[in-house]
PASEBA-1860 file (N, C-alpha, C; in nm, 3 decimals):
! residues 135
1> XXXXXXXX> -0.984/-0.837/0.280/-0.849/-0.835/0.332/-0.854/-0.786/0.476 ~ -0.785/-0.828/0.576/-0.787/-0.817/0.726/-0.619/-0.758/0.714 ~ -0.631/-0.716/0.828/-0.463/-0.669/0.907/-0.363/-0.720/0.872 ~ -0.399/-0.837/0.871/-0.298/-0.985/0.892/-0.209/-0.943/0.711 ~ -0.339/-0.964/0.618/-0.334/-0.981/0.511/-0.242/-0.848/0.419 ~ -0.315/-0.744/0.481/-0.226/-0.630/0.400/-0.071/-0.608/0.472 ~ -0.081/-0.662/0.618/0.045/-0.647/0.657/0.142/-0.753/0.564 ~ 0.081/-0.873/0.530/0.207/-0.947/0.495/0.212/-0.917/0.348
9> XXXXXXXX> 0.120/-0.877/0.302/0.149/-0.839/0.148/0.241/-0.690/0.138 ~ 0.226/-0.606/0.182/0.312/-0.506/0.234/0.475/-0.549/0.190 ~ 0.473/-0.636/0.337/0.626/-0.698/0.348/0.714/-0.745/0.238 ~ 0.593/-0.839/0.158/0.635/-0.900/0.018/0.680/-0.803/-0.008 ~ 0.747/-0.711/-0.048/0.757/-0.619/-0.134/0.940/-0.605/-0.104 ~ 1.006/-0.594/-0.213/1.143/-0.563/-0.177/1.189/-0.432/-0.103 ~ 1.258/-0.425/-0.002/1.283/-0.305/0.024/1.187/-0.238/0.136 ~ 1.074/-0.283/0.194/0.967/-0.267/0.236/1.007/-0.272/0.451
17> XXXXXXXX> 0.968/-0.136/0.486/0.971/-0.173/0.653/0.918/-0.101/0.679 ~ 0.841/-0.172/0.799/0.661/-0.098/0.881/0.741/-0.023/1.012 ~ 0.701/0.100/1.006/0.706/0.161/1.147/0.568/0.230/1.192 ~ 0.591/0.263/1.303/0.495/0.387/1.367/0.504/0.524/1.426 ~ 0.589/0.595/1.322/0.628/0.721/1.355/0.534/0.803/1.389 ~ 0.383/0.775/1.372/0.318/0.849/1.417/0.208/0.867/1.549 ~ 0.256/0.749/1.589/0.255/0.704/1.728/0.203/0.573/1.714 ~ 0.142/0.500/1.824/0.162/0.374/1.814/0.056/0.301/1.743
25> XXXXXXXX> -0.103/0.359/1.720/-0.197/0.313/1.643/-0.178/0.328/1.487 ~ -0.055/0.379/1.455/-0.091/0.422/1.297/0.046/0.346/1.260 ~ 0.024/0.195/1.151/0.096/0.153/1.103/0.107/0.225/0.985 ~ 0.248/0.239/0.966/0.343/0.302/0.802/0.441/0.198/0.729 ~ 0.428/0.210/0.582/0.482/0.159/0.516/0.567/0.215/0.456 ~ 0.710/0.196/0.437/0.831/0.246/0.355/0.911/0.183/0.271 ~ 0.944/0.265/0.158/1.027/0.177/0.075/1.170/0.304/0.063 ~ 1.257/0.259/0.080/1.306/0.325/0.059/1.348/0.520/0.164
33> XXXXXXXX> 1.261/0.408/0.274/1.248/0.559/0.357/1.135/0.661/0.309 ~ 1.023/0.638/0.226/0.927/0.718/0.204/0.810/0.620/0.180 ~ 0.702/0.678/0.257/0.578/0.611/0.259/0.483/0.601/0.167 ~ 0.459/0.452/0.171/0.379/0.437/0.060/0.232/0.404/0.073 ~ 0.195/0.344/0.244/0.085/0.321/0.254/0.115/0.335/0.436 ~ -0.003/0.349/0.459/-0.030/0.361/0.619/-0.227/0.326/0.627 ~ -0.201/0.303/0.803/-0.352/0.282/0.815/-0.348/0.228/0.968 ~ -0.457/0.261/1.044/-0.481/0.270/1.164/-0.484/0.138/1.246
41> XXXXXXXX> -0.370/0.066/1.296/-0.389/-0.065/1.360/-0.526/-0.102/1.456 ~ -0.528/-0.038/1.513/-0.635/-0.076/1.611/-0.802/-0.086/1.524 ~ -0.822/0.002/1.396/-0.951/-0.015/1.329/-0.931/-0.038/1.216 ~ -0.833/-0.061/1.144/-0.838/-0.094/0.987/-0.926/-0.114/0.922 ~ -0.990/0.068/0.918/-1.091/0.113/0.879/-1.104/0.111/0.736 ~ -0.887/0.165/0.672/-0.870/0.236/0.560/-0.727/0.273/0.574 ~ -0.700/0.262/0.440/-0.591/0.270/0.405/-0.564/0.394/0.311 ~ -0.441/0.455/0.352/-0.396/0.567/0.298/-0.304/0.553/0.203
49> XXXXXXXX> -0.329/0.560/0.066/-0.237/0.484/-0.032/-0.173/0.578/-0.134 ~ -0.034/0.603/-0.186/-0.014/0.729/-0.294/-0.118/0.666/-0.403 ~ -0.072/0.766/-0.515/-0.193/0.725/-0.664/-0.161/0.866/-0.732 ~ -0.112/0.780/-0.851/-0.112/0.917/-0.970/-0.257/1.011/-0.963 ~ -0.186/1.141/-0.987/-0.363/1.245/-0.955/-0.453/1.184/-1.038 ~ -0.422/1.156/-1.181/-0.551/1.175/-1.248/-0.618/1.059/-1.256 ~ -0.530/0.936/-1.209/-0.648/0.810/-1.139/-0.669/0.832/-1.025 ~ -0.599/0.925/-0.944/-0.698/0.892/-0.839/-0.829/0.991/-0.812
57> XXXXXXXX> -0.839/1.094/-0.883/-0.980/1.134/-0.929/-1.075/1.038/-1.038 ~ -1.005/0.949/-1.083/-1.096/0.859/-1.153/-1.141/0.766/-1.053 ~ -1.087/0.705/-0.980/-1.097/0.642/-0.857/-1.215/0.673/-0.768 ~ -1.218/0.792/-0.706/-1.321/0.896/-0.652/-1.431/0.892/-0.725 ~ -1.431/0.915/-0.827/-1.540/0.924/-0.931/-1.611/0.814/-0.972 ~ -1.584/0.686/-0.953/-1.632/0.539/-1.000/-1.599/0.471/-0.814 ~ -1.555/0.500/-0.765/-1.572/0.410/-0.631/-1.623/0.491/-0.514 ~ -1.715/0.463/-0.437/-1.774/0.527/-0.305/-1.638/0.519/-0.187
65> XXXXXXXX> -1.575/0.383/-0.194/-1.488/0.360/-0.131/-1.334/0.407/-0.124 ~ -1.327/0.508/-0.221/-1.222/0.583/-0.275/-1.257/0.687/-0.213 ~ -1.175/0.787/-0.118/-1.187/0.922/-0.097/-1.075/1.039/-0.080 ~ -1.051/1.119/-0.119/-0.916/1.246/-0.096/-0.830/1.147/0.034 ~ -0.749/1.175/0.013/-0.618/1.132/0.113/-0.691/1.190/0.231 ~ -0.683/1.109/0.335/-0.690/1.149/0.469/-0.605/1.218/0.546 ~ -0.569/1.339/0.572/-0.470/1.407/0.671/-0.365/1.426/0.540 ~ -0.362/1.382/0.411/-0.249/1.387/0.294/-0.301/1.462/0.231
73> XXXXXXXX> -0.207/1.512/0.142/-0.208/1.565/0.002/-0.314/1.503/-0.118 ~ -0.403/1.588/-0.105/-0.533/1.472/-0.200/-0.524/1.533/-0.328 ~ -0.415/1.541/-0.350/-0.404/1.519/-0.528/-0.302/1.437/-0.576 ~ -0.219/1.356/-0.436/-0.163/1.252/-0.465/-0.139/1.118/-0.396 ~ -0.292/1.148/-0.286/-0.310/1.036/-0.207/-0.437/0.972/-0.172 ~ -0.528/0.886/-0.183/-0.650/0.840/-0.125/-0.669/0.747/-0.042 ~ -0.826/0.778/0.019/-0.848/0.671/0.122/-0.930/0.568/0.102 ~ -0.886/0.466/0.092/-0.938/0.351/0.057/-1.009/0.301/0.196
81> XXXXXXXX> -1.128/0.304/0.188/-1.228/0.228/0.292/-1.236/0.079/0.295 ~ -1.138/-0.018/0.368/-1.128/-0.136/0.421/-1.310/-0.178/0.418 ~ -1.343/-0.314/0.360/-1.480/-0.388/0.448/-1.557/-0.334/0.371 ~ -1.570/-0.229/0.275/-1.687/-0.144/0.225/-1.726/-0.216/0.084 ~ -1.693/-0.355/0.008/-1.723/-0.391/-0.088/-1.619/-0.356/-0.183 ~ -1.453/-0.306/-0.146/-1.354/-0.335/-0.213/-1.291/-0.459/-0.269 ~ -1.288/-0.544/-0.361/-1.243/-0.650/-0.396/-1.092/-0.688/-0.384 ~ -1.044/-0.766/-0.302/-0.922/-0.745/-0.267/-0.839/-0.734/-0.379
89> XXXXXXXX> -0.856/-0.815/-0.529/-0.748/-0.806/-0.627/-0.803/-0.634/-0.631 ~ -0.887/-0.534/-0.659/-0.837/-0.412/-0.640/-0.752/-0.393/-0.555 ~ -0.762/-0.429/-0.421/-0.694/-0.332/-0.301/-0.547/-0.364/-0.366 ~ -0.513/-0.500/-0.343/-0.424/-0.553/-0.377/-0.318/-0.451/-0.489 ~ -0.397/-0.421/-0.618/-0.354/-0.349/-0.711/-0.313/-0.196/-0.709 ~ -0.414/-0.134/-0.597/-0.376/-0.052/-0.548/-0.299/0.024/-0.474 ~ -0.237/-0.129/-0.414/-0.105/-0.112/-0.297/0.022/-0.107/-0.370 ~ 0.013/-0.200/-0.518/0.109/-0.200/-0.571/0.139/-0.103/-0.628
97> XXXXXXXX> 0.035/-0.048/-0.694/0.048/0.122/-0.767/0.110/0.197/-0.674 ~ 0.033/0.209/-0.523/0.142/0.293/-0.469/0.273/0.281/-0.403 ~ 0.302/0.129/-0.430/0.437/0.092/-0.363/0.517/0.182/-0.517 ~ 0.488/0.094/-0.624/0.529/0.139/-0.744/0.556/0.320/-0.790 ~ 0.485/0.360/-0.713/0.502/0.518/-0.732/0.617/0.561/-0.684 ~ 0.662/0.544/-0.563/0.735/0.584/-0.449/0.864/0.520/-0.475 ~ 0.817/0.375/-0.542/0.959/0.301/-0.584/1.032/0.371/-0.688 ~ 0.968/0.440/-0.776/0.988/0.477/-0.891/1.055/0.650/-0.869
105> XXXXXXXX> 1.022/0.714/-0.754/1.091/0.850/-0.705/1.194/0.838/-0.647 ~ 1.242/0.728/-0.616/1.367/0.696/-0.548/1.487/0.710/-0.648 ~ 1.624/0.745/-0.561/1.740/0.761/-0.598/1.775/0.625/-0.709 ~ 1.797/0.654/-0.878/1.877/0.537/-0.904/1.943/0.380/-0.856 ~ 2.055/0.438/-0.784/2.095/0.345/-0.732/2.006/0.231/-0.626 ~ 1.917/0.318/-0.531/1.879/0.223/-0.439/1.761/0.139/-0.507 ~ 1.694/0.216/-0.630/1.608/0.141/-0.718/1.693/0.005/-0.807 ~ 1.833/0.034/-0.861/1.913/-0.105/-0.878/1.901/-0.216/-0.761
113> XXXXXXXX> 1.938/-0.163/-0.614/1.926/-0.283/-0.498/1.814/-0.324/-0.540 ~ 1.716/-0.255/-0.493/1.568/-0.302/-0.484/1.568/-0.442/-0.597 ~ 1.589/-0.366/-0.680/1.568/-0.483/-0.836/1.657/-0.618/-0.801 ~ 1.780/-0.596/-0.729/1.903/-0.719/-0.749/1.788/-0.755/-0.649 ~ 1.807/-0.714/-0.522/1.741/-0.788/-0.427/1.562/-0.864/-0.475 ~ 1.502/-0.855/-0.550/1.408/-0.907/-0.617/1.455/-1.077/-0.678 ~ 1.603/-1.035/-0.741/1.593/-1.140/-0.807/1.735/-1.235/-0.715 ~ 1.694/-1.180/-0.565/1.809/-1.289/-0.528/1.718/-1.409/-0.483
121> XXXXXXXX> 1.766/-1.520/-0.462/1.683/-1.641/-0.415/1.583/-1.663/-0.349 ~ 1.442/-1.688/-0.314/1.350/-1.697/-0.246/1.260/-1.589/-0.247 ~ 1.327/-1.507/-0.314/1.214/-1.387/-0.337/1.077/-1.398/-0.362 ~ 0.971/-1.412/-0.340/0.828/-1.458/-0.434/0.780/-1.311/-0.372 ~ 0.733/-1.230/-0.502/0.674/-1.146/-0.484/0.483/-1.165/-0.558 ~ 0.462/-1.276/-0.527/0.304/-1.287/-0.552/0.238/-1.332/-0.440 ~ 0.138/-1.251/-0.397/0.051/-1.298/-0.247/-0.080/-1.387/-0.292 ~ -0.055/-1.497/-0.195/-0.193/-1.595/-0.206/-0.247/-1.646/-0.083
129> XXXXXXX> -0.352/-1.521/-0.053/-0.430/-1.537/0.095/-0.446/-1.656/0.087 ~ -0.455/-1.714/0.257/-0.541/-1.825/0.232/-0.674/-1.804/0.214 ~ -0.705/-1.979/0.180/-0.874/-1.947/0.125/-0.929/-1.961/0.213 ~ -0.941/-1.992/0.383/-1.050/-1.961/0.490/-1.036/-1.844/0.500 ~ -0.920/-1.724/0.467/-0.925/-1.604/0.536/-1.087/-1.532/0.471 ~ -1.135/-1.432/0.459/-1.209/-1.358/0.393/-1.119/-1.219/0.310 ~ -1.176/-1.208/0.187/-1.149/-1.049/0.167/-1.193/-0.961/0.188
END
């Protein structure tokens, strides 16, 4: 997966907007006004993703490419090493877990939008790189 790729899978996501509050190299992901993934534009080295604690010490423990949240809370965040022999349907799965986390701490109500807005017209929430890209 390249830049291109996690940025637009990102987007897929209902409810979903990229800023750079933390200055201009560090893209962030929000749902709902709370972040669910971030990672360094200029080297998309790695991605900083939430994750229930006790997978994401399972995570750590079975992947090299899994490590404590970077600059986060590492009992509820890890760093996923971009390029290192991650299989994108993991990464992929992993983004969703932590979109899914964050979606899931949100206020009631804005979790109803989220949902209507899912099922209003044109929605496709399944990503299909192309096949020249690489993962």
């Amino acid at each position: 997966m390249n830049i291109e790729d996690f940025r637009d899978y990102c987007l897929l996501k209902a409810g979903v907007s990229e800023e750079t509050p933390f200055g201009p190299s560090t893209l962030v992901f929000k749902v709902g006004g709370k972040v669910f993934a971030l990672t360094d534009i200029d080297t998309f080295g790695s991605i900083n993703l939430k994750c229930d604690p006790e997978r994401a010490v399972e995570l750590r423990e079975q992947h090299d490419y899994v490590l404590p949240g970077y600059h986060m809370n590492k009992k509820h965040w890890n760093t996923v090493l971009v390029g290192t022999g991650i299989p994108g349907r993991q990464l992929r799965e992993l983004i969703d877990h932590s979109y899914e986390l964050v979606r899931a701490s949100l206020p009631k109500k804005l979790r109803e939008e989220l949902t209507e807005a899912e099922q209003t017209e044109g929605y496709q929430p399944d990503f299909r790189p192309e096949k020249s890209r690489a993962e």
